[in-house]
N, C-alpha and C positions, 0 to 999 in steps of 0.2 A: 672632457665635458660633453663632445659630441654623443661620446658612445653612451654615456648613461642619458642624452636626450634622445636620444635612437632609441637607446633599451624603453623608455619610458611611452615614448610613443607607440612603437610595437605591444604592448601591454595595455597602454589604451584603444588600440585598433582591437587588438583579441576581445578584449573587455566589452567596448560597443558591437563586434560580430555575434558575439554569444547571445550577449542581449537580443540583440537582433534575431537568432534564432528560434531564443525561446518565445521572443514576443509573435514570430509567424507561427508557430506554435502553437502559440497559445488563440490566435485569431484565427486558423485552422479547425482548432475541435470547438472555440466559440460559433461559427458557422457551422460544425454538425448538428452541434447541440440545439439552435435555432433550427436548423431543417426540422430534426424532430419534437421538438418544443410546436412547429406550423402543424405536423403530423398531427399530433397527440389534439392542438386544437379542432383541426377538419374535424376529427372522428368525435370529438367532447360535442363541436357542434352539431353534429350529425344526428348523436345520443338527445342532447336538449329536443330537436325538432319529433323526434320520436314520443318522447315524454309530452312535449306538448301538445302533440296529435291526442296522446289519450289523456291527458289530465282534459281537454277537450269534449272526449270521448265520455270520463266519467261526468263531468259537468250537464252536458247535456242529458245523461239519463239520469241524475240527480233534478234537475230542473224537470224532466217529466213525471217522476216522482212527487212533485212538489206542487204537481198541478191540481186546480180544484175539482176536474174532474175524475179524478183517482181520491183523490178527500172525502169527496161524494159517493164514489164508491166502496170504500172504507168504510163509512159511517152506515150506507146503506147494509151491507153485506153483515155488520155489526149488528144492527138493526134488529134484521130478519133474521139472524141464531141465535141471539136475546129475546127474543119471542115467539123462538121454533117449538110447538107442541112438544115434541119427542123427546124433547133434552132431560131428562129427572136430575134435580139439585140431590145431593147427600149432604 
């Protein structure tokens, strides 16, 4: 009875070692995988602050686009080649 409580615990010692193995294992490349998952965010955040400089970028010369005196000059400039002598309608 000894020997097959010996056989039995030797087999549960191998059993929890393996285990044990594969679980450093396996929280080994969970820790590369998080280093570059940290990577991948720097550079994603990096990319956003760029996008945001020009969405920025275009906002502001949309907004000067949109100002009334650019309207005023639209409408003037319209104006004055709607009413230019030289133009002949067909």
């Amino acid at each position: 009875m000894t020997t097959f409580t010996a056989v039995c615990i030797g087999i549960l010692t191998l059993t929890h070692l393996c285990g044990l193995v594969l679980l450093v294992a396996t929280l080994i490349q969970l820790r590369r995988s998080a280093q570059a998952f940290e990577v991948l965010a720097y550079q994603a955040q990096d990319e956003m602050e760029k996008m945001g400089t020009a969405t920025r970028r275009v906002a502001d010369f949309a907004s000067i686009l949109n100002s009334h005196w650019i309207k005023a000059g639209v409408l003037g400039l319209g104006t004055l080649f709607a009413i230019w002598p030289g133009r002949e309608k067909k």
